[in-house]
C-alpha positions as CSV (number, residue, x, y, z in Angstrom):
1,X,109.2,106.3,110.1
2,X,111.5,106.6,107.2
3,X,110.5,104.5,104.0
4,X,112.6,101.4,103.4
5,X,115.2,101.9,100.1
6,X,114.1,101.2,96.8
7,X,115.9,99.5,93.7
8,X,113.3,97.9,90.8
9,X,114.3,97.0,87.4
10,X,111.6,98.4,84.8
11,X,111.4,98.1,81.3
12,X,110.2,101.0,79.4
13,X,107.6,101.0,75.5
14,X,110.8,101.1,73.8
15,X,112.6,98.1,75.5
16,X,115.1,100.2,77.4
17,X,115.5,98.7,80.5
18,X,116.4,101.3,83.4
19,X,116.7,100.8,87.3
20,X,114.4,103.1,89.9
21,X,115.5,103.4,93.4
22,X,116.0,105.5,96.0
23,X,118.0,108.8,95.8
24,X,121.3,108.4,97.5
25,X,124.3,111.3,98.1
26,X,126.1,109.5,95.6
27,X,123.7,110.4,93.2
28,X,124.6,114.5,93.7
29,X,126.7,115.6,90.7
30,X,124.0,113.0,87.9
31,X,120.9,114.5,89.6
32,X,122.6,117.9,88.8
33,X,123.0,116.9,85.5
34,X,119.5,115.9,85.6
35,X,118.2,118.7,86.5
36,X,120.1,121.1,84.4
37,X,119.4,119.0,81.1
38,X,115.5,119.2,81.4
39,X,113.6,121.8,79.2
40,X,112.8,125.3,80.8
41,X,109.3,124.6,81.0
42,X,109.6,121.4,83.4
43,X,112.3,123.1,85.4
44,X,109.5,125.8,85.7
45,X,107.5,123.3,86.7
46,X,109.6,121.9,89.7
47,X,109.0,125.4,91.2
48,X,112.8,126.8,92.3
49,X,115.6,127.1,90.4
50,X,117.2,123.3,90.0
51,X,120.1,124.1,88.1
52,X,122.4,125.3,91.0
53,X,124.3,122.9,93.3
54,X,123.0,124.8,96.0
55,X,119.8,123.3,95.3
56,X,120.8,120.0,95.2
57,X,122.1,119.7,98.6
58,X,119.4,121.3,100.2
59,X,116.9,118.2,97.6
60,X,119.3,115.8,99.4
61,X,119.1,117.5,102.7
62,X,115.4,117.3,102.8
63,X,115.8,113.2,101.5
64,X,117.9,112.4,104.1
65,X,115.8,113.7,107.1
66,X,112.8,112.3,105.6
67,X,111.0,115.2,104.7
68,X,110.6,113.7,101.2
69,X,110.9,110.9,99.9
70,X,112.9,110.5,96.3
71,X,113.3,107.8,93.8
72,X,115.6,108.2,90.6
73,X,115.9,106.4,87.1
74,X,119.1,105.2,86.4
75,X,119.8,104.3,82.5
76,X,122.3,103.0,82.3
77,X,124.6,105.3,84.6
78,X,122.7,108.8,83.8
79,X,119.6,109.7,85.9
80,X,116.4,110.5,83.6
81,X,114.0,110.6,86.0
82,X,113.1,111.9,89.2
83,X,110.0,111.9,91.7
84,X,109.6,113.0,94.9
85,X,106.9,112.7,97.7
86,X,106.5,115.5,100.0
87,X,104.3,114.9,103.2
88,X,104.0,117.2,106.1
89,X,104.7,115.7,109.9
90,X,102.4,117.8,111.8
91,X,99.1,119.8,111.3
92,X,95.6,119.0,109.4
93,X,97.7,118.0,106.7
94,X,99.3,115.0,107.9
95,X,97.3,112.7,105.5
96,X,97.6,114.1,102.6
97,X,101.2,114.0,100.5
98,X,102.3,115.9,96.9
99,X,103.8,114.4,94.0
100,X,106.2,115.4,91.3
101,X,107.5,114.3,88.9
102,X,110.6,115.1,86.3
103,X,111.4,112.6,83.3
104,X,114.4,113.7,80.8
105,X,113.1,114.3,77.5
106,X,114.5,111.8,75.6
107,X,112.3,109.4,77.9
108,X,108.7,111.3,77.8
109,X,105.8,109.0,76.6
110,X,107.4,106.0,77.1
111,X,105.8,105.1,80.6
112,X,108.5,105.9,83.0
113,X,107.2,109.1,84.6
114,X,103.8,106.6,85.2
115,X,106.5,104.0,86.5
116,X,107.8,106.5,88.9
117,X,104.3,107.4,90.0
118,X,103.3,104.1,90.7
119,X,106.8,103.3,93.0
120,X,105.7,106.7,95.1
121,X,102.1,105.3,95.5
122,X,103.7,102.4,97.1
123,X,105.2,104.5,99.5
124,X,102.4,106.5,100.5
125,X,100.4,103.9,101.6
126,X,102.9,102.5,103.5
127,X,103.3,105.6,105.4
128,X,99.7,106.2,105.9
129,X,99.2,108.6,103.5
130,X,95.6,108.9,102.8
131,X,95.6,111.7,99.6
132,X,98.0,112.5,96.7
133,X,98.0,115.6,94.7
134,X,99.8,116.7,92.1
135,X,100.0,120.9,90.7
136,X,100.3,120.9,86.7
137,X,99.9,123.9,84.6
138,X,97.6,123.5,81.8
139,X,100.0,123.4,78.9
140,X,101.4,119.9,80.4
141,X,99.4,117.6,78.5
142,X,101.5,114.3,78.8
143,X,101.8,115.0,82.6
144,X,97.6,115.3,83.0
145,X,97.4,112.7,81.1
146,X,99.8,110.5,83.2
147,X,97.7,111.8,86.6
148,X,94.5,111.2,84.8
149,X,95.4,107.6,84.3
150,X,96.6,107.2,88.1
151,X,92.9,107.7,89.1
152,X,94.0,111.8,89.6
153,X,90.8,114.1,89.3
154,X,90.8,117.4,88.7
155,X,90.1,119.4,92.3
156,X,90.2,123.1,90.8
157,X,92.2,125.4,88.6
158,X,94.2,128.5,89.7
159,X,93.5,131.2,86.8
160,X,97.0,132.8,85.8
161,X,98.3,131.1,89.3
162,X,102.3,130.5,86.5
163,X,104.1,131.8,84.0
164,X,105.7,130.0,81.5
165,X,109.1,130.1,79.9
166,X,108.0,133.5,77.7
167,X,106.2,134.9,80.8
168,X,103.0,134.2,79.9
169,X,100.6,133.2,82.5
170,X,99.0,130.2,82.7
171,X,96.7,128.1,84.9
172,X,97.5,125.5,87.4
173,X,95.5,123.0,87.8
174,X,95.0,120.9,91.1
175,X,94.9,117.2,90.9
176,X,94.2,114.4,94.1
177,X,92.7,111.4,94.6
178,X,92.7,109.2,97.2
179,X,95.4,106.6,97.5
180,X,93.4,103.4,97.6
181,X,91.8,104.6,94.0
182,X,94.9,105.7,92.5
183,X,96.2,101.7,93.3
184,X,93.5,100.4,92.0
185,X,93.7,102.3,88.8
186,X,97.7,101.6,88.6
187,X,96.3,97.6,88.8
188,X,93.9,98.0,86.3
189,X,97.3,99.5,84.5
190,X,99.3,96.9,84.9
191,X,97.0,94.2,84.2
192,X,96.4,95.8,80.6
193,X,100.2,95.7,79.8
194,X,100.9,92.7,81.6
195,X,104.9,93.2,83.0
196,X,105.6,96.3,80.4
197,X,105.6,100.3,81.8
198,X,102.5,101.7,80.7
């Protein structure tokens, strides 16, 4: 079953207000954009090169067959962020879904990649997803920390597993938790800032 389409209006720390929704083939030549504008390191981080529209239409292939599923920040007509869920159909895997997320610079620290998080939580439990995880290297503080505050624990750590922008290696570390303690954590969340992204 194919999640339903999503459109929320958030307000970010800094009072920006942007709109998160589903990814649409509309969105093709901003996401592009997108993509090329983030810093090496986080298009390292996405894991293929992003910055060819080759890439793009296979991202919006694997959207519209449901083999993810993406949201994008809109602000006001630019995207600046981007999350996706991946979760496989068949297999021993079936329960368990990955999570990534991309925020544009500009916007880092200001609770949106949390924001984006949270939207793809939603979605996991109502497809029956039962675990998230999420792969960060070990130089990506701010994105930890965003997983650590979800309820994400660290699972293990792949010694020299990336490189980096200069070719140095680096370790990647593997973050889960379930997805009934990762809401409960993003409720704790929200009751602390009461209606702003945390």
């Amino acid at each position: 079953m194919k999640p339903e389409a999503i459109e929320k209006k958030r307000t970010l720390r800094n009072g920006k207000e942007v709109v998160i929704r589903s990814l649409g083939r509309q969105d093709k030549d901003a996401l592009l954009s997108f993509f090329r504008a983030l810093p090496e390191e986080d298009r390292l981080y996405i894991g293929d090169d992003v910055t060819g529209p080759e890439f793009v239409e296979r991202y919006l292939q694997l959207n519209e067959t449901g083999r993810m599923f993406t949201l994008v920040a809109v602000a006001p007509e630019s995207i600046i962020g981007n999350a996706a869920l991946y979760r496989r159909r068949h297999g021993w895997m079936v329960h368990v879904g990955q999570i990534r997320v991309a925020v544009a610079k500009a916007f880092q620290r200001k609770g949106l990649g949390t924001e984006l998080a949270r939207c793809l939580v939603e979605v996991a439990m109502q497809q029956g997803v039962d675990k998230l995880v999420a792969e960060v290297a070990d130089n990506q503080a701010g994105a930890k920390k965003a997983f650590l505050r979800l309820g994400f624990q660290q699972e293990a750590v792949l010694k020299g597993h990336v490189k980096d922008s200069l070719g140095r290696k680096r370790d990647l570390c593997i973050m889960s938790n379930d997805v009934s303690q990762i809401w409960e954590a993003m409720e704790s969340l929200t009751a602390e800032f009461e209606g702003t992204m945390d």
